[in-house]
C-alpha positions as CSV (number, residue, x, y, z in Angstrom):
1,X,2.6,-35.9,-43.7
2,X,0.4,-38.0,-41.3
3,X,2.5,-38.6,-38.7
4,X,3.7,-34.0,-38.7
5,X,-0.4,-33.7,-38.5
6,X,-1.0,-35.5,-35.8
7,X,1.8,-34.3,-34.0
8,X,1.0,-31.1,-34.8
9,X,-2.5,-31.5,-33.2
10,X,-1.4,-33.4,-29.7
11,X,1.2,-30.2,-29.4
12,X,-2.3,-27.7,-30.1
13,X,-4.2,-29.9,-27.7
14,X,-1.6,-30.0,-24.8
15,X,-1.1,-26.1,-25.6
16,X,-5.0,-25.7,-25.0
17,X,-5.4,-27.7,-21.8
18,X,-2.5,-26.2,-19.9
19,X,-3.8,-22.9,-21.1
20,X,-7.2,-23.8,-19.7
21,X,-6.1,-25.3,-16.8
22,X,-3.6,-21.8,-15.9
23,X,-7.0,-20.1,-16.6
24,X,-9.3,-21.6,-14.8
25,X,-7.0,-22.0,-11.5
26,X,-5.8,-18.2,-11.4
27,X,-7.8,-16.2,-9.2
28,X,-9.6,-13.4,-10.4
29,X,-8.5,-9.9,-9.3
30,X,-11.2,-9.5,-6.9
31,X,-10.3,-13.1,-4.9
32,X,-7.0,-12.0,-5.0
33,X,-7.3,-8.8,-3.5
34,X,-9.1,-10.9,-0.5
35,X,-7.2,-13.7,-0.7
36,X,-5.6,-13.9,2.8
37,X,-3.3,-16.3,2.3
38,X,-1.2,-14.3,-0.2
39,X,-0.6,-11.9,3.0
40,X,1.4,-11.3,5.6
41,X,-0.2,-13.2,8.8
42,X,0.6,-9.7,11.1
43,X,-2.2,-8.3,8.9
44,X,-5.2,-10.5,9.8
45,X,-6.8,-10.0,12.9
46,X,-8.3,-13.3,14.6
47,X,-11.4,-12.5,16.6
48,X,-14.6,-14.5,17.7
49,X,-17.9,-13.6,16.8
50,X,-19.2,-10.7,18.6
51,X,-16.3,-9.8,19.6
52,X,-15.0,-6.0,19.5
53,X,-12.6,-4.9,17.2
54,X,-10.4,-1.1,16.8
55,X,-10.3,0.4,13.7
56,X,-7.4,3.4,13.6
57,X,-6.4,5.0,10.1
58,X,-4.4,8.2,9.8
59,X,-4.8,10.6,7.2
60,X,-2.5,13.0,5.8
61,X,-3.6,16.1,3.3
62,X,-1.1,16.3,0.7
63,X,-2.3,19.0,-1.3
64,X,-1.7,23.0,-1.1
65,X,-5.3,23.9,0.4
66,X,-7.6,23.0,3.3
67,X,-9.7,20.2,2.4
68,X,-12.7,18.6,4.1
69,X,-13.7,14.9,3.4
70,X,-16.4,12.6,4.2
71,X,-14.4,9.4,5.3
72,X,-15.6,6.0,6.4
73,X,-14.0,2.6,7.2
74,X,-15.6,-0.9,6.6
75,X,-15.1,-5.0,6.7
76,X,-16.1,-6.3,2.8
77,X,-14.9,-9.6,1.3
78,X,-16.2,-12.8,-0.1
79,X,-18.0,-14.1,3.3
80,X,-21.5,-14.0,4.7
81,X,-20.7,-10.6,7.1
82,X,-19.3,-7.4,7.0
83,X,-19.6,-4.2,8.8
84,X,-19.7,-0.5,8.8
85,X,-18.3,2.4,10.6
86,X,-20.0,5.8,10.8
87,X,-19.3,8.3,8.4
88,X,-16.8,11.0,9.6
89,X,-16.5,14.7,8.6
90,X,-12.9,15.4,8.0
91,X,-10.9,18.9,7.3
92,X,-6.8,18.5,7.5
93,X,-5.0,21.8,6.2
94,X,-2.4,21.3,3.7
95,X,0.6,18.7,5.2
96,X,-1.8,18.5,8.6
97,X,-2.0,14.7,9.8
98,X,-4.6,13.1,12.3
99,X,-6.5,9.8,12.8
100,X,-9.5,8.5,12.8
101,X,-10.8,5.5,14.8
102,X,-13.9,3.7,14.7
103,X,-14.9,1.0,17.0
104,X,-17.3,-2.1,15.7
105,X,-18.3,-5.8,16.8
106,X,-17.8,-9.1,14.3
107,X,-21.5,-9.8,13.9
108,X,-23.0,-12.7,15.9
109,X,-23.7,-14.5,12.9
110,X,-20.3,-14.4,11.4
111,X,-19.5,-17.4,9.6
112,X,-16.2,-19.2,11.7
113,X,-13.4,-19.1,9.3
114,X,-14.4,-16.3,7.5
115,X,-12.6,-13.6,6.3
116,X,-13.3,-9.6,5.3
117,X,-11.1,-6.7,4.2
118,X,-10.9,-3.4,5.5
119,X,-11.8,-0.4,3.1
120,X,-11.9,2.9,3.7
121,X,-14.0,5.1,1.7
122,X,-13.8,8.5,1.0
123,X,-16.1,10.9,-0.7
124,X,-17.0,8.8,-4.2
125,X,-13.6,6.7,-4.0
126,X,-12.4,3.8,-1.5
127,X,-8.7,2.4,-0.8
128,X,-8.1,-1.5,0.8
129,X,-6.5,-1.8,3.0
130,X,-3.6,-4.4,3.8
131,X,-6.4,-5.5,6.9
132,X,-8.2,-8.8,7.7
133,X,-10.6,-9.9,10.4
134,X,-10.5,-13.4,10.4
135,X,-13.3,-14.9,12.2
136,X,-12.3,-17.9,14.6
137,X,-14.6,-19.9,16.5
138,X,-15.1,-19.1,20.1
139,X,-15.8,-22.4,21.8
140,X,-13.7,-25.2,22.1
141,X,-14.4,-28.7,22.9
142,X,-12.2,-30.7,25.4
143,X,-12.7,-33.9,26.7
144,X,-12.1,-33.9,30.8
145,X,-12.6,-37.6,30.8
146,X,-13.5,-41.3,29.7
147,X,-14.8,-44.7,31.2
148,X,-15.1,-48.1,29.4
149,X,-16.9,-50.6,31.7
């Protein structure tokens, strides 16, 4: 009866751990979201602090009736910077298509090896996008040449 016990309670304890330990390394869904390595590299942007960046998204109404939209487009994540556009008045008629573009600058102060998502927002709701800017360093140290004496 001893012996089925404590077996019984090493199989519990094991059970627990590797529960905790699946736990406590999973991501939670917002690190995930922003977690650039668990996306494709052609979506993250490399560019140096204060360096300009393009921001195109098209827009397609897919309702039955004209419709006019307050849009905006910004840089969020888990990082010391982010950035946003200007607010743009949109009206698409129904099936009408067109894009928007805003234009911005990494911040000077961006952290190198930082990363941010692009969300766009619209009226009281916001989509991410499948965007990065990752920030890289700008300078780079070489050395031209030695001497021992």
């Amino acid at each position: 009866m001893r012996k089925t016990r404590y077996l019984a309670v090493s199989i519990l304890t094991i059970v627990v751990a590797v529960a905790l330990f699946y736990v406590l390394s999973t991501p939670t869904s917002t690190k995930a979201a922003l977690n650039v390595q668990c996306e494709p590299e052609e979506n993250v942007v490399d560019k140096e602090q204060g360096e300009a960046f393009i921001v195109n998204v098209t827009f397609k109404n897919t309702g039955d009736a004209n419709g006019t939209w307050n849009v905006n487009a910004a840089f969020e994540g888990e990082s010391n910077w982010s950035w946003n556009g200007t607010p743009q008045m949109l009206t698409l008629k129904p099936s009408e298509i067109t894009t928007l573009t805003w234009m911005g600058n990494v911040p000077t102060k961006a952290e190198v090896g930082s990363t941010v998502r692009l969300i766009v927002y619209f009226n009281d709701d916001f989509v991410p996008q499948n965007w990065w800017i990752h920030v890289i360093a700008g300078a780079e140290l070489k050395i031209i040449s030695s001497e021992v004496s």
